[in-house]
MOPAC internal coordinates of N, CA, C and O (Angstrom, degrees):
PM7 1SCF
backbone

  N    0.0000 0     0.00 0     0.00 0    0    0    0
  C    1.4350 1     0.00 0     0.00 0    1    0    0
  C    1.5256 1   108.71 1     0.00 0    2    1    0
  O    1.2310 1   127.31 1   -48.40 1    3    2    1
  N    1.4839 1   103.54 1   131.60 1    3    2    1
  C    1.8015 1    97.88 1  -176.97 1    5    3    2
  C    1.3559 1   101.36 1   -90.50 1    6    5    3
  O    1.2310 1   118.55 1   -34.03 1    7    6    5
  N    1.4804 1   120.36 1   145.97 1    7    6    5
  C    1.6363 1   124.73 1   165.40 1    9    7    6
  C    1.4198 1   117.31 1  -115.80 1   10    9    7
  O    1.2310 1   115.04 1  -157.36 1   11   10    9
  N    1.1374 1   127.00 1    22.64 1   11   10    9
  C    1.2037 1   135.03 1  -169.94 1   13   11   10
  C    1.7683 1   136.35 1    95.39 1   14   13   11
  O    1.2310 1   129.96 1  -161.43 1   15   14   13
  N    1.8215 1    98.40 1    18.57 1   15   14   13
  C    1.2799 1   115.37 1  -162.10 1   17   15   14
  C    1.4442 1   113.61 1    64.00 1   18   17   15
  O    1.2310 1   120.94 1     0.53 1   19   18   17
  N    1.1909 1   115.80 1  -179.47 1   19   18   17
  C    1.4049 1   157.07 1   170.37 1   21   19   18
  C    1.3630 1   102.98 1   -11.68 1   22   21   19
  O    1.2310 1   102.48 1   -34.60 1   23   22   21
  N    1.3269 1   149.69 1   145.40 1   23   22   21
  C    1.4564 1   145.94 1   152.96 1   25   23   22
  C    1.6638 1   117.72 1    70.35 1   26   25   23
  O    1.2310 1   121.10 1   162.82 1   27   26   25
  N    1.7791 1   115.51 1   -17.18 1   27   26   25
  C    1.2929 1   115.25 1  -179.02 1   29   27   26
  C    1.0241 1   129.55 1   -94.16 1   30   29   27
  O    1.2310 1   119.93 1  -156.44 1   31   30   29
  N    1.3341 1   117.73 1    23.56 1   31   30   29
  C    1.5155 1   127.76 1  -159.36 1   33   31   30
  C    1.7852 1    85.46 1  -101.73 1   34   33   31
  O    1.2310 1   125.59 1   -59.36 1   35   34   33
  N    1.1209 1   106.86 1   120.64 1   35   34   33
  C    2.0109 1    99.49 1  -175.13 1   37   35   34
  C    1.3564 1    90.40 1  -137.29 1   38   37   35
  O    1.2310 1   111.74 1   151.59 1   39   38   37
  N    1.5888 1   133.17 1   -28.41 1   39   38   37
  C    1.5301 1   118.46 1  -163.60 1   41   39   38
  C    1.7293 1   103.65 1   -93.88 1   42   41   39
  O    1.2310 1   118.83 1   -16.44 1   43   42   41
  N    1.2385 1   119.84 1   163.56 1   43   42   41
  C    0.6216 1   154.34 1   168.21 1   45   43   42
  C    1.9398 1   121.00 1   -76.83 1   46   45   43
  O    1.2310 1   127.60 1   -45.84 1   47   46   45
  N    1.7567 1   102.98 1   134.16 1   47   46   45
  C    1.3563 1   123.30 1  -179.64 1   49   47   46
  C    1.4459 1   112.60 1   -99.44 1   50   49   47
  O    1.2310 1   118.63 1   -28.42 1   51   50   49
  N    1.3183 1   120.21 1   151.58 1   51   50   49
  C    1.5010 1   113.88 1   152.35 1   53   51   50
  C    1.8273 1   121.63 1  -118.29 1   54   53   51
  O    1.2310 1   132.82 1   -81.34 1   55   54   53
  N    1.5814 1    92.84 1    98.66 1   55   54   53
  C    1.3837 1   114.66 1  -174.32 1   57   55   54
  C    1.4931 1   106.56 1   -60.31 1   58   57   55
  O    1.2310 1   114.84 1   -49.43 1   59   58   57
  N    1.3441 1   127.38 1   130.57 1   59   58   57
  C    1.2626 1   118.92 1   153.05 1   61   59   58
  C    1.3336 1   116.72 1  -103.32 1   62   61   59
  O    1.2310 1   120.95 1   -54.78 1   63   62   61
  N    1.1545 1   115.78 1   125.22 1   63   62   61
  C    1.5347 1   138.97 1   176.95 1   65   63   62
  C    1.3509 1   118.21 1   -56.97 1   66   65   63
  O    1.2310 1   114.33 1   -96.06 1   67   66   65
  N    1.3510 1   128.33 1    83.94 1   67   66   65
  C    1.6419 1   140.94 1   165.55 1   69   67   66
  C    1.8148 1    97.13 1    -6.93 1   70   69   67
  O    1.2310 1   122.84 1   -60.57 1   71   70   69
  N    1.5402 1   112.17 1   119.43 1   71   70   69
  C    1.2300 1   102.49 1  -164.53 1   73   71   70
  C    2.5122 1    98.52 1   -90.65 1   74   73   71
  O    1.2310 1   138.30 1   -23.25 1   75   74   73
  N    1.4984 1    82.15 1   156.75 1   75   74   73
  C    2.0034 1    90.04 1  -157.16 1   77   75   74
  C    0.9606 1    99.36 1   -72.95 1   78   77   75
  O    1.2310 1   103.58 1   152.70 1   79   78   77
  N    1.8717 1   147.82 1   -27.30 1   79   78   77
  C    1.0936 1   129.99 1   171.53 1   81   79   78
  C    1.5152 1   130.50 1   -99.12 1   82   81   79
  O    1.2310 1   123.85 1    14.86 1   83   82   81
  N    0.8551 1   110.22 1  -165.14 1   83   82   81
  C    1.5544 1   103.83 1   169.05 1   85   83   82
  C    1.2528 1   139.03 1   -72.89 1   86   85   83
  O    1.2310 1   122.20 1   -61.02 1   87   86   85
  N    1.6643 1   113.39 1   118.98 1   87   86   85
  C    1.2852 1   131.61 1  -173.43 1   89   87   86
  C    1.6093 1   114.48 1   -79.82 1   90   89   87
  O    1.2310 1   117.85 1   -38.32 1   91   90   89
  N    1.3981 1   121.71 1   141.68 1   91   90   89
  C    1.6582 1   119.26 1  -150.67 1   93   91   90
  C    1.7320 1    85.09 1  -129.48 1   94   93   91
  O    1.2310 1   113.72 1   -75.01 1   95   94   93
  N    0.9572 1   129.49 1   104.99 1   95   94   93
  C    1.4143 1   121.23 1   160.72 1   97   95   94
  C    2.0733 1   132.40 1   -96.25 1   98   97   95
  O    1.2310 1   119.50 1   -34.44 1   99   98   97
  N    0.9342 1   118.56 1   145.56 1   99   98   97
  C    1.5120 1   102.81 1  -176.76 1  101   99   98
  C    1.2543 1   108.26 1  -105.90 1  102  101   99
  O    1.2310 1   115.55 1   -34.24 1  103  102  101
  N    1.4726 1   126.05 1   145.76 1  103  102  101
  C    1.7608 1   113.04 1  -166.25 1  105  103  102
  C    1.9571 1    81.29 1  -148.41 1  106  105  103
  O    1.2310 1   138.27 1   -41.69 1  107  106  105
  N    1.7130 1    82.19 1   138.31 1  107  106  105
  C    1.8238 1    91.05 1   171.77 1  109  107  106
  C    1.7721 1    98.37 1  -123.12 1  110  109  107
  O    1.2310 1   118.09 1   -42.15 1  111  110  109
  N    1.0095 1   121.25 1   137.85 1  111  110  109
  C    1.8894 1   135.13 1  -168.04 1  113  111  110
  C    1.6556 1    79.24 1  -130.97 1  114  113  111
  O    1.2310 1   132.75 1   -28.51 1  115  114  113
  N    1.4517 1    92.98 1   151.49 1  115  114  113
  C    1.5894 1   116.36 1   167.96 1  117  115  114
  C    1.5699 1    89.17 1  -151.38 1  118  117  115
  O    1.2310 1   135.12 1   -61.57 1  119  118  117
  N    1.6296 1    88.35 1   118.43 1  119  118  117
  C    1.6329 1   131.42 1   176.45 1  121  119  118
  C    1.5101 1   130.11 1  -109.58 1  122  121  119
  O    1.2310 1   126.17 1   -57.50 1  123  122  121
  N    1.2236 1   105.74 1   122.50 1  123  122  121
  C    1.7112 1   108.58 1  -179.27 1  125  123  122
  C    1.6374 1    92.68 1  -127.61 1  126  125  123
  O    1.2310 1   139.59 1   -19.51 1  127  126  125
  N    1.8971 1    79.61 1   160.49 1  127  126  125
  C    1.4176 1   119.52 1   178.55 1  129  127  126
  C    1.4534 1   122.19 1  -131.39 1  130  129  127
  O    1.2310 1   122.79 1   -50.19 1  131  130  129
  N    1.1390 1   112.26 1   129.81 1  131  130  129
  C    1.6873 1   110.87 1  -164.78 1  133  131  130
  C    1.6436 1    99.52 1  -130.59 1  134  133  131
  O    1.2310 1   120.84 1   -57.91 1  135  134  133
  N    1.7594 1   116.00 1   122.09 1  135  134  133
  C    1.2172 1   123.72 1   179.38 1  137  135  134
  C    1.3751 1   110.64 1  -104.67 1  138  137  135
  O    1.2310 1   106.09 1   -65.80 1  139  138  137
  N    0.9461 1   143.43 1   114.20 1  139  138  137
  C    1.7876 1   142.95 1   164.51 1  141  139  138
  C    1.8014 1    98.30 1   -45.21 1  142  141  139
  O    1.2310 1   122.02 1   -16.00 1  143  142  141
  N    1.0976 1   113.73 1   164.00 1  143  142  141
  C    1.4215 1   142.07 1   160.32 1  145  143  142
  C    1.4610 1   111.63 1   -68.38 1  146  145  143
  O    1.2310 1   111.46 1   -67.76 1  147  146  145
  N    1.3640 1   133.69 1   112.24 1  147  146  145
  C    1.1205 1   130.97 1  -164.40 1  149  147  146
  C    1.3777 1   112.33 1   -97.36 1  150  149  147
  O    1.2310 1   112.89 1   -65.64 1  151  150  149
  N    1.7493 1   131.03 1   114.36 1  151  150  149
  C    1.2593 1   122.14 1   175.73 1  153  151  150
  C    1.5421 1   124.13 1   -71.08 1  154  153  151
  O    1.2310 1   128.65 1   -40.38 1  155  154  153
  N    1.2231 1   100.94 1   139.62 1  155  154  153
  C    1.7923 1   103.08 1   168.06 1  157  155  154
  C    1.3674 1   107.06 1  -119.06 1  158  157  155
  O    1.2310 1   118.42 1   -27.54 1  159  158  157
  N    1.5115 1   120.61 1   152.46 1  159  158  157
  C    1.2661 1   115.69 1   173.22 1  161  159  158
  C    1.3391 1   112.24 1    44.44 1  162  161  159
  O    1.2310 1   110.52 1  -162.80 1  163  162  161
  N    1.4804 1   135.42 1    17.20 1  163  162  161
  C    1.3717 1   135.00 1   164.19 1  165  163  162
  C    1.4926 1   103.69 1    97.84 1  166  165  163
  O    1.2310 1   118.41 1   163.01 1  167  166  165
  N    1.3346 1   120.64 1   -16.99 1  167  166  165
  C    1.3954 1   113.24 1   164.46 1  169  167  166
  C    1.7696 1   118.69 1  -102.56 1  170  169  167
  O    1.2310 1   124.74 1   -35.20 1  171  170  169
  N    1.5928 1   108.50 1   144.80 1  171  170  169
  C    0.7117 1   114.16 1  -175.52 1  173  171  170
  C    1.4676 1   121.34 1   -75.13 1  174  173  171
  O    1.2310 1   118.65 1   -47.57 1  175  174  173
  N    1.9393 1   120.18 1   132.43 1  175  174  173
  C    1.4551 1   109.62 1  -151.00 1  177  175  174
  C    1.7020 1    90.09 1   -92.32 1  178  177  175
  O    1.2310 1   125.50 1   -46.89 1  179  178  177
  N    1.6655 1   107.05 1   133.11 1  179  178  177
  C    1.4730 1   123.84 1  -178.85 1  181  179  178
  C    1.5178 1    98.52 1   -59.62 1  182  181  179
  O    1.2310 1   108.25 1   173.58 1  183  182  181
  N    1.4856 1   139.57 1    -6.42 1  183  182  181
  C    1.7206 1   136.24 1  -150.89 1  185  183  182
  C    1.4271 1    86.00 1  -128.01 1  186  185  183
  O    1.2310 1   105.03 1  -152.59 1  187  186  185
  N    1.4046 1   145.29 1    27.41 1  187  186  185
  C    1.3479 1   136.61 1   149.09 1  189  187  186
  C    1.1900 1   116.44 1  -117.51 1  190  189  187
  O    1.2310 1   128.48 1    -2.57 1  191  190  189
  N    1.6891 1   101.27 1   177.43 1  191  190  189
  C    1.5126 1   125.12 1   151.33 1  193  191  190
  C    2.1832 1    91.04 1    79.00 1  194  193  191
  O    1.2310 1   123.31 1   -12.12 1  195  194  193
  N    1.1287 1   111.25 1   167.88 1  195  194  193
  C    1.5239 1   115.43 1  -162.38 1  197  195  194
  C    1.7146 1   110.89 1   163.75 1  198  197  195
  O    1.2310 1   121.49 1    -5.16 1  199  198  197
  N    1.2095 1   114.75 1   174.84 1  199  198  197
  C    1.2504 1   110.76 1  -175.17 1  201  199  198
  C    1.8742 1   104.36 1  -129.02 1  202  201  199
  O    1.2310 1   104.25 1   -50.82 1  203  202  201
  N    1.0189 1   146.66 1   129.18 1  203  202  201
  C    1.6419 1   125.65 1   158.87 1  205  203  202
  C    1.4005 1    99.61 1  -125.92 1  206  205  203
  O    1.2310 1   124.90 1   -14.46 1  207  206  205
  N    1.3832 1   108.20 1   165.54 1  207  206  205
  C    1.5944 1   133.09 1  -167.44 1  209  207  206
  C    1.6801 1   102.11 1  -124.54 1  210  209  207
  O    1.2310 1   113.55 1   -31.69 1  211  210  209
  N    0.9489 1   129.80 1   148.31 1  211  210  209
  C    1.1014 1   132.80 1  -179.27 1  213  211  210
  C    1.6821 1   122.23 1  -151.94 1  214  213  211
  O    1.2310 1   126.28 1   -48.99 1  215  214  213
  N    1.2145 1   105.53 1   131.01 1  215  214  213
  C    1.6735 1   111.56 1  -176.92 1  217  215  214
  C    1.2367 1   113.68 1   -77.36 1  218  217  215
  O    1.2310 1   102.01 1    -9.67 1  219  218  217
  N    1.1891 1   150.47 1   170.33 1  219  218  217
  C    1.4495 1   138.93 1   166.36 1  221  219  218
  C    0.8459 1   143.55 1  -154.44 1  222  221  219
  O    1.2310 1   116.86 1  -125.31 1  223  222  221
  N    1.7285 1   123.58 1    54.69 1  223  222  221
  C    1.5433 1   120.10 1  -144.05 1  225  223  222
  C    1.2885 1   110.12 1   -90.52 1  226  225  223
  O    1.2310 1   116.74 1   -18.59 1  227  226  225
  N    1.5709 1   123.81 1   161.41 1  227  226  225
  C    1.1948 1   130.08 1  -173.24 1  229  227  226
  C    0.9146 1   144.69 1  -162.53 1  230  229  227
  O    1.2310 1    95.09 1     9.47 1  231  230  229
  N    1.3325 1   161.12 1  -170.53 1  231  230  229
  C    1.3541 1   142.08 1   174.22 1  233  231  230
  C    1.8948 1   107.90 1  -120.53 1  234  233  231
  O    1.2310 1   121.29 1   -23.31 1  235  234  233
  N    1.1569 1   115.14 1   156.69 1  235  234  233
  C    1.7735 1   129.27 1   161.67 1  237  235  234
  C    1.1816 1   110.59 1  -155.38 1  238  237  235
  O    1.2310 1   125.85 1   -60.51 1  239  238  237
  N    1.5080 1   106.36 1   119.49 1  239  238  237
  C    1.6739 1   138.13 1  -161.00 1  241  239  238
  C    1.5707 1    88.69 1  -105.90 1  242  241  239
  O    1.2310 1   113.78 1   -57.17 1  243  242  241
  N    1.4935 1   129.37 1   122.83 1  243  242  241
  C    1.3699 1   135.13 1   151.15 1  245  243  242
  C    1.3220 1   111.33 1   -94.60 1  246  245  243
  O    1.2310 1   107.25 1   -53.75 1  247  246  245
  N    1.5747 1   141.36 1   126.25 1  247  246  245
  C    1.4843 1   143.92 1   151.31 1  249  247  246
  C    1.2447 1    92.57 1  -117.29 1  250  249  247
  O    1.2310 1   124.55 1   -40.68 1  251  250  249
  N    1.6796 1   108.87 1   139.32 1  251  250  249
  C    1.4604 1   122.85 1   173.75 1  253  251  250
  C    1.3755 1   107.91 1    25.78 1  254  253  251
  O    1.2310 1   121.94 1    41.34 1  255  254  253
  N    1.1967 1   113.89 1  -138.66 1  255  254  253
  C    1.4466 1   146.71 1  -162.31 1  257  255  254
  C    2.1703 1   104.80 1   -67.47 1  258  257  255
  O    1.2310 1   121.90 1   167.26 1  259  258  257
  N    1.3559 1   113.97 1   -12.74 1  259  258  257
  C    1.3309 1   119.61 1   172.80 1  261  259  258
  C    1.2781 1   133.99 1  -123.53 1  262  261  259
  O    1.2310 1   109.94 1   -35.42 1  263  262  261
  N    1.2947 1   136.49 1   144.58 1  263  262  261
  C    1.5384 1   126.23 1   178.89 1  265  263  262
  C    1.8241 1   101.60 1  -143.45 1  266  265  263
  O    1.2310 1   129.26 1   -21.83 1  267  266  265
  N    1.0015 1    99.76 1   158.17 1  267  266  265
  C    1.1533 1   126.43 1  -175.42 1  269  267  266
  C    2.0134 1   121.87 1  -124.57 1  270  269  267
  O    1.2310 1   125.12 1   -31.18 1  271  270  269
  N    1.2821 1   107.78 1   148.82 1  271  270  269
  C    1.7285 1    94.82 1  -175.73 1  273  271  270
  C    1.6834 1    95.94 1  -162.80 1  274  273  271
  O    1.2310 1   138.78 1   -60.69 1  275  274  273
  N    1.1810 1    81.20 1   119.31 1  275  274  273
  C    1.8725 1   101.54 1   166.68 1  277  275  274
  C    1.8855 1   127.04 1  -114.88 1  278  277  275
  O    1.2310 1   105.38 1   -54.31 1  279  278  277
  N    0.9334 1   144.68 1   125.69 1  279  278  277
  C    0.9869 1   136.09 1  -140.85 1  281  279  278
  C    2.3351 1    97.16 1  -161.53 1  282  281  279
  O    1.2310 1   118.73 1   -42.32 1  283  282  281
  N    1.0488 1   120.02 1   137.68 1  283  282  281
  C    1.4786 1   100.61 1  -169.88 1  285  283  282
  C    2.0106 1    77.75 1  -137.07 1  286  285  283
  O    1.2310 1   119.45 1   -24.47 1  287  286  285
  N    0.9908 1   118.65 1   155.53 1  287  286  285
  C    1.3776 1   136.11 1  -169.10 1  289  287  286
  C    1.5479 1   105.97 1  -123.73 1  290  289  287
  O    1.2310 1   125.24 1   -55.67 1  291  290  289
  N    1.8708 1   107.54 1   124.33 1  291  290  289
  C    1.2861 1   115.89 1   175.11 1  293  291  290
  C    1.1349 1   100.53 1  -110.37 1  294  293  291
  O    1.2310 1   126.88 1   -39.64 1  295  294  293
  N    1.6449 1   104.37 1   140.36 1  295  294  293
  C    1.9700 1   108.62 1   165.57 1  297  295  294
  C    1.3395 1    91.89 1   -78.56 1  298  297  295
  O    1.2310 1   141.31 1   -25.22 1  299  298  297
  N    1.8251 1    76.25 1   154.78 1  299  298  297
  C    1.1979 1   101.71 1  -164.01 1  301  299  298
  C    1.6082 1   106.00 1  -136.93 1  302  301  299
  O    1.2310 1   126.00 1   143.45 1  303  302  301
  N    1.3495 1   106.07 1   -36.55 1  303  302  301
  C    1.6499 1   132.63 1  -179.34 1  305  303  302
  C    1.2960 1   112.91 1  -122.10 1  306  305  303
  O    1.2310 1   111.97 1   -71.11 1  307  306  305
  N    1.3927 1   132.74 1   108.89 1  307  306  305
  C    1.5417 1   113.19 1   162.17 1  309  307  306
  C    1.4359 1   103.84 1  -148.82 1  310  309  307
  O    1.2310 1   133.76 1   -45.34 1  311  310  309
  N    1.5579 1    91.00 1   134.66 1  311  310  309
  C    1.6555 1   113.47 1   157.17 1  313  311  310
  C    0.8048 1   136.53 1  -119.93 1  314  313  311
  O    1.2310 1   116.11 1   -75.46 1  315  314  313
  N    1.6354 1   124.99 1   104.54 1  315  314  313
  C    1.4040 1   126.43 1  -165.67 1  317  315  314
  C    1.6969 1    98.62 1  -146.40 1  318  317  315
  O    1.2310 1   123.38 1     1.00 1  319  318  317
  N    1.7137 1   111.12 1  -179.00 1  319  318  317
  C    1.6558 1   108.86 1  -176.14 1  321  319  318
  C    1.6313 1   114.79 1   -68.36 1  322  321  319
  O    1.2310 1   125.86 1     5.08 1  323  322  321
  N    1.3177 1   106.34 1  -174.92 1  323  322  321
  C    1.4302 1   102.10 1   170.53 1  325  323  322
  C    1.5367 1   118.29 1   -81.56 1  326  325  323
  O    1.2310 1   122.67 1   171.52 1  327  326  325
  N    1.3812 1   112.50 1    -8.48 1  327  326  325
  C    1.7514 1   107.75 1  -169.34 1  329  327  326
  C    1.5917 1    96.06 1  -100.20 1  330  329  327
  O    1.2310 1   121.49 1   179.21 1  331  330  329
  N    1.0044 1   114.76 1    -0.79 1  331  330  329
  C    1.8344 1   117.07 1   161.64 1  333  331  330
  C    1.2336 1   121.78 1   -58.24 1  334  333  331
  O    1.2310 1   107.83 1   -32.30 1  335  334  333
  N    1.3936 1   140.32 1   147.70 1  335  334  333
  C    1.5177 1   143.06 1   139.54 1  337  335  334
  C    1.1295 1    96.56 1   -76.30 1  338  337  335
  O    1.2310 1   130.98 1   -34.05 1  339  338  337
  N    2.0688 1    96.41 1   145.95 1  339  338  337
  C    1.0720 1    99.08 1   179.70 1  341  339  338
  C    1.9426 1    98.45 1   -89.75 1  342  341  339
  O    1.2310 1   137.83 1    -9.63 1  343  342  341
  N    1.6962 1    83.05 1   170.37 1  343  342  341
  C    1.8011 1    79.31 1   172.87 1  345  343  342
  C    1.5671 1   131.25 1   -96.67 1  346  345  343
  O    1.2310 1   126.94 1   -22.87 1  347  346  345
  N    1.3492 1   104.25 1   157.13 1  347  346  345
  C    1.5666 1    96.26 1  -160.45 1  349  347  346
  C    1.9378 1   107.65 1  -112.65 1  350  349  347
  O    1.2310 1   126.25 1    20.10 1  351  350  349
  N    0.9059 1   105.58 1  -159.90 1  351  350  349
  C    1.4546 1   110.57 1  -164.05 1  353  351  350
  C    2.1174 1   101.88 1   -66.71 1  354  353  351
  O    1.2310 1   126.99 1   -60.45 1  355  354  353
  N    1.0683 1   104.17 1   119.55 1  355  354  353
  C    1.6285 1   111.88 1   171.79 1  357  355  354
  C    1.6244 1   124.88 1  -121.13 1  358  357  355
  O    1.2310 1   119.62 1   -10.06 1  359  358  357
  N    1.1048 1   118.33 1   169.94 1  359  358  357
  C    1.6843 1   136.90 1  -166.59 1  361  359  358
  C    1.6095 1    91.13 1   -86.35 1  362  361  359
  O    1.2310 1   119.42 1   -85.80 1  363  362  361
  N    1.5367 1   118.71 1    94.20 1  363  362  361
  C    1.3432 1    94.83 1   164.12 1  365  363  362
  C    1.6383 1   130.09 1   -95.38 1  366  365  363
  O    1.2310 1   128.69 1   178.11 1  367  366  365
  N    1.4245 1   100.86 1    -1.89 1  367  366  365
  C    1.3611 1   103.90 1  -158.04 1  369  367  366
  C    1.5771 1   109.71 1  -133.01 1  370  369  367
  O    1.2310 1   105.46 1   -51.71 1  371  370  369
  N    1.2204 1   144.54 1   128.29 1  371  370  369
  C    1.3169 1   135.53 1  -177.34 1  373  371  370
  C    1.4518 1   121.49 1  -168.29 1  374  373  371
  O    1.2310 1   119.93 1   -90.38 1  375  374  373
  N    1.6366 1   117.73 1    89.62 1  375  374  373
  C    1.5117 1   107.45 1   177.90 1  377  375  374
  C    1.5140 1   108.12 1  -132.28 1  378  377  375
  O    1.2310 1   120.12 1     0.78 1  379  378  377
  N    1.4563 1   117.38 1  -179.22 1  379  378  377
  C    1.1182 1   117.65 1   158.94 1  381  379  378
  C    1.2135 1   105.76 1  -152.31 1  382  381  379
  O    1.2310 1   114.12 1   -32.13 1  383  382  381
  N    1.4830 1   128.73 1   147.87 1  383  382  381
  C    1.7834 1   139.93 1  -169.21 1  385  383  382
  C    1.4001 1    99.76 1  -143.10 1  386  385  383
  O    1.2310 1   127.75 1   -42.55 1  387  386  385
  N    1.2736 1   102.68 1   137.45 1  387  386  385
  C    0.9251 1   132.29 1   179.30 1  389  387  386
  C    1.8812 1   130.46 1  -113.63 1  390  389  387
  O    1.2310 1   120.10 1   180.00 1  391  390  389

């Protein structure tokens, strides 16, 4: 970015200062899963394959140099056969960096 070369820089910024402790953020993901129809014996079995949707709210904690993120996924949408369970609440999200 040009500012007028050399010596013309006279105004003034307002820096915000990376805050020193730990930053807590909230994050919502919406997640799907898609199963094909599974063949047996060359036919395809009518009792597979389905679709679910999933909500996913969560948290990501930054300290210094590491962060962390957990996040667990609710159905929300699902289409699948009748001899299926439906699915229930799961771990969708889990890291940590360093």
């Amino acid at each position: 970015m040009w500012h007028g070369g050399p010596g013309t820089h006279q105004h003034s910024h307002a820096h915000q200062e990376a805050p020193s402790g730990p930053v807590l953020d909230l994050v919502l993901e919406l997640n799907g899963e898609w199963h094909a129809k599974q063949p047996e014996s060359g036919i395809k079995d009518p009792n597979s394959g389905g679709n679910s949707v999933y909500i996913a709210p969560g948290l990501r904690l930054y300290k210094d140099n590491w962060s962390s993120v957990l996040s667990v996924g609710i159905p929300s949408s699902t289409i699948s056969t009748a001899s299926q369970s439906e699915p229930d609440i799961r771990l969708t999200g889990v890291s940590f960096t360093f």
